[in-house]
N, C-alpha and C positions, 0 to 999 in steps of 0.2 A: 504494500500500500504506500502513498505517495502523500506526503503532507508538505504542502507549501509551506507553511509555517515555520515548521524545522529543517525543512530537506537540504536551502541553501545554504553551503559554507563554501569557506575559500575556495577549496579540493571539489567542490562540485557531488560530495558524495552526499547520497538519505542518509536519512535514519527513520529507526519504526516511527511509526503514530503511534500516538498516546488518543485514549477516548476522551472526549469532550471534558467527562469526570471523574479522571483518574481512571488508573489502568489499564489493561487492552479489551479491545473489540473482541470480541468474543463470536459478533455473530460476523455471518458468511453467506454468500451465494450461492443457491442450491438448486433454485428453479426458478424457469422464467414460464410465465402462464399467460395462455393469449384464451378472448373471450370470442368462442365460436358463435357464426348462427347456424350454419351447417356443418353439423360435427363431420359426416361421408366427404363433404367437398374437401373442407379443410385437410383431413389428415388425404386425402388423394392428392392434396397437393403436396404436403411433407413427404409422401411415399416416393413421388416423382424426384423429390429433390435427393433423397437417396437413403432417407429415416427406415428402418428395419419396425414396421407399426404392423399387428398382425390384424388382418379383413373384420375380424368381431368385434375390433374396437369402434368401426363403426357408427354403430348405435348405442354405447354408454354415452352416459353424459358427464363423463371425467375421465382421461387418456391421460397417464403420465408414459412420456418415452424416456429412454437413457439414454445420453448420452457419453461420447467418448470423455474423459477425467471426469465425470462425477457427476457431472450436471444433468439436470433433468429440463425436459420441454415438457407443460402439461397446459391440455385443452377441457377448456368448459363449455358446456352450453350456454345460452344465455339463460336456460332456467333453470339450468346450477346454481349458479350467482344469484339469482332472484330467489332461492328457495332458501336462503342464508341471506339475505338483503334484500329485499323487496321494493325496497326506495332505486335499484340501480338499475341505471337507463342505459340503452349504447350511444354511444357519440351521435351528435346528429350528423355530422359529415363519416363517411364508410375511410377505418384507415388512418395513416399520418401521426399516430399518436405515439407507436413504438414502432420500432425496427430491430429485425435480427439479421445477423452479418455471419455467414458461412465459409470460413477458408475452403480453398478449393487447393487442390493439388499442384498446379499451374497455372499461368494466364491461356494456356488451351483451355485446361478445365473449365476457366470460368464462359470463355465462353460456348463451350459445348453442350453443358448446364444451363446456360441460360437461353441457349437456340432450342434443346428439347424442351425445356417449361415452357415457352414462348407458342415453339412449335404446338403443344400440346394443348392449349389454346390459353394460357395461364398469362397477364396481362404483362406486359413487359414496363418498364418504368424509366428506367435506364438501360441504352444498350450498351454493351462491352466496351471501356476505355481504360488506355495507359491514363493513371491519375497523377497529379504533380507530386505524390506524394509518394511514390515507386509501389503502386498494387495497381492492375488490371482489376478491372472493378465494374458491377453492374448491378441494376436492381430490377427484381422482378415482385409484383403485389402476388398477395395471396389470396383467397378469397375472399375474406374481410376486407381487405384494401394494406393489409397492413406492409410496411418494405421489408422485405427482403433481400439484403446484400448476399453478393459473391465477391469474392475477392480473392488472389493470391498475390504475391511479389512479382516483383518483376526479374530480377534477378536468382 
């Protein structure tokens, strides 16, 4: 973890964070959750991108997948969420609120990946470009709207 506060000295070198009140953070990133309206659409479009989600997840209305170091993706319905909050709406605009960013194994990958989603009629956002930043890079929506980046280095 990266704290401006204490990071810069002379030497350019961090040091840990400290918690706002004393001690260390303790908590951690485990899962990132997107709120589906079509559980089938959505995870067919994870599936396409290359998520190992087996066909009877389908029709639950909670999917957690694994991912590679630890992480998890998990999907809700929208009346998952409402059946534990009843107050909560979806965006009035579809999308734009989060993004998730996929390393891909190459700048072929990325765009190989993003010509079969594309191709597979999955909406494209961004087409494949060298970014000034050294990753070939592209965004395709999901079918909420939400982005999905690809990416690898360019080197």
């Amino acid at each position: 973890m990266f704290c401006l506060a204490e990071a810069v000295s002379d030497s350019f070198k961090t040091t840990a964070c400290r918690a706002a009140y004393g001690g260390r953070m303790t908590v951690r990133i485990e899962v990132f959750g997107l709120v589906v309206a079509d559980m089938a659409a959505s995870l067919a479009f994870y599936r396409a991108l290359g998520l190992d989600i087996p066909a009877p997840a389908d029709t639950e209305p909670h999917v957690d997948v694994a991912l590679p170091g630890g992480l998890r993706l998990s999907f809700d319905t929208e009346g998952t969420i409402r059946s534990f909050d009843p107050s909560w709406r979806a965006p009035a605009e579809r999308g734009g609120r989060a993004a998730l960013a996929f390393r891909c194994d190459s700048p072929a990958e990325v765009d190989r990946v993003y010509a079969a989603l594309t191709g597979a009629g999955y909406e494209g956002h961004l087409e494949p470009f060298d970014a000034f930043w050294g990753q070939r890079y592209a965004t395709v929506r999901d079918p909420d709207g939400n982005g999905v980046d690809l990416f690898a280095p360019l080197t």
